[in-house]
C-alpha positions in Angstrom: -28.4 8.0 -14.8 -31.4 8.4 -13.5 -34.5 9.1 -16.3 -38.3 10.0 -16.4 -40.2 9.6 -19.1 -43.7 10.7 -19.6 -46.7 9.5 -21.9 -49.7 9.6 -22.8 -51.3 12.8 -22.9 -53.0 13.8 -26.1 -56.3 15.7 -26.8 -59.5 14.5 -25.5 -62.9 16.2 -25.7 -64.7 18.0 -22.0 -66.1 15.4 -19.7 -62.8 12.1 -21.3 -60.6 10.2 -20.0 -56.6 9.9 -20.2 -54.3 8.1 -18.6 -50.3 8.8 -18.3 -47.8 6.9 -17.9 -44.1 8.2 -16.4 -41.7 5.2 -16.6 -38.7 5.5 -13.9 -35.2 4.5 -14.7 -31.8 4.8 -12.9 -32.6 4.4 -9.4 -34.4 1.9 -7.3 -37.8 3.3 -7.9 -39.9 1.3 -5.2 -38.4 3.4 -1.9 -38.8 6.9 -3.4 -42.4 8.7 -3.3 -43.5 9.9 -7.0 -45.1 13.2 -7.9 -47.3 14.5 -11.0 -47.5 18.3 -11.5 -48.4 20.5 -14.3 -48.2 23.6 -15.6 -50.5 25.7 -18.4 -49.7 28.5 -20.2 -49.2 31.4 -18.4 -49.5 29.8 -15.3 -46.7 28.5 -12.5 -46.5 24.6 -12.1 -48.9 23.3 -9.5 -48.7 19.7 -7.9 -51.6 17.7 -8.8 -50.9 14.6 -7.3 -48.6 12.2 -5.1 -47.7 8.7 -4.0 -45.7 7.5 -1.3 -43.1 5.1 -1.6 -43.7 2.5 0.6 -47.4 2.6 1.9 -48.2 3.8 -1.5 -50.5 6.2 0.3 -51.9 9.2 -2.2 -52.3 12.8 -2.3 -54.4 15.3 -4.3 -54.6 18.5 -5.4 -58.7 20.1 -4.4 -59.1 21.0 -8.0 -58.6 17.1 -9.0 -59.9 15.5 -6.2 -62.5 12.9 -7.2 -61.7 13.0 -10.5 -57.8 11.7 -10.8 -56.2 8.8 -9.4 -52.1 8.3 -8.8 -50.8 4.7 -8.7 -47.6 3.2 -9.0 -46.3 -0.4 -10.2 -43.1 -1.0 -8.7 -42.4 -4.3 -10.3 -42.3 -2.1 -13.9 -41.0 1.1 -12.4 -43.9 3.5 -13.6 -46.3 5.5 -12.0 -49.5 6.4 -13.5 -52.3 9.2 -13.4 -55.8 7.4 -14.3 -57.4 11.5 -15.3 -61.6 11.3 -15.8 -64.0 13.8 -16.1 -61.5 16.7 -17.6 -62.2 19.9 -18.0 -60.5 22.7 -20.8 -59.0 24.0 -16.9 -57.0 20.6 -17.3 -54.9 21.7 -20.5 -51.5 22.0 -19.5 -48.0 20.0 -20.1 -47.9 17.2 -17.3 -44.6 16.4 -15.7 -43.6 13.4 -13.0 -40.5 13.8 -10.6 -39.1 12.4 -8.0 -36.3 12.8 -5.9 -34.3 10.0 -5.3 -30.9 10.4 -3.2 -31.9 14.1 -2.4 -31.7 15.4 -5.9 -34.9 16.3 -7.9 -35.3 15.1 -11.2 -38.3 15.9 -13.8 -40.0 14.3 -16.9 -39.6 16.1 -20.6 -43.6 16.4 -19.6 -46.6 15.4 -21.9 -49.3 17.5 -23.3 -52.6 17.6 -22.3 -55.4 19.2 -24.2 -59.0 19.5 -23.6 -60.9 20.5 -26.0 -64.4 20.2 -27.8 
């Protein structure tokens, strides 16, 4: 049965730091590339960031480049999302998927509030 499980978001004032955590269970996590999206109110879910499975190369979205960085640990089956330098335009519930054996799975998500 194949789980996600997303934490560490949390409110943090302009200009912090946060880092999540999505911990990967039920398939063999290491060959499958991992995703973090997010969505705010209102607004449609937007892909912030990706890591490939095997060269573990990384992807951004412009809005976060500079600022966020993916990386996964394969030997503990977790992906994380090191986020510095948010902004209140960062608020939003942050999910991780994947899609191992052609199905797509998602987190429960973790919320993410910047605020003074």
């Amino acid at each position: 049965q194949v789980q996600l499980v997303e934490s560490g978001g949390g409110l943090v004032q302009p200009g912090g730091s946060l880092r999540l955590s999505c911990a990967a269970s039920g398939f063999t996590f290491s060959r499958y590339a991992m995703n973090w999206y997010r969505q705010a109110p209102g607004k449609e879910r937007e892909l912030v960031a990706s890591i490939s499975s095997a060269s573990g190369s990384t992807q951004y979205a412009d809005s976060v480049k500079g600022r966020f960085i993916i990386s996964r640990d394969n030997a503990k089956n977790t992906v994380f999302l090191q986020m510095n330098s948010l902004k209140p335009e960062d608020t939003a519930v942050y999910y991780c998927n994947s899609r191992p054996n052609g199905r797509l799975y998602w987190g429960q998500g973790t919320q993410v509030t910047v605020s003074s």
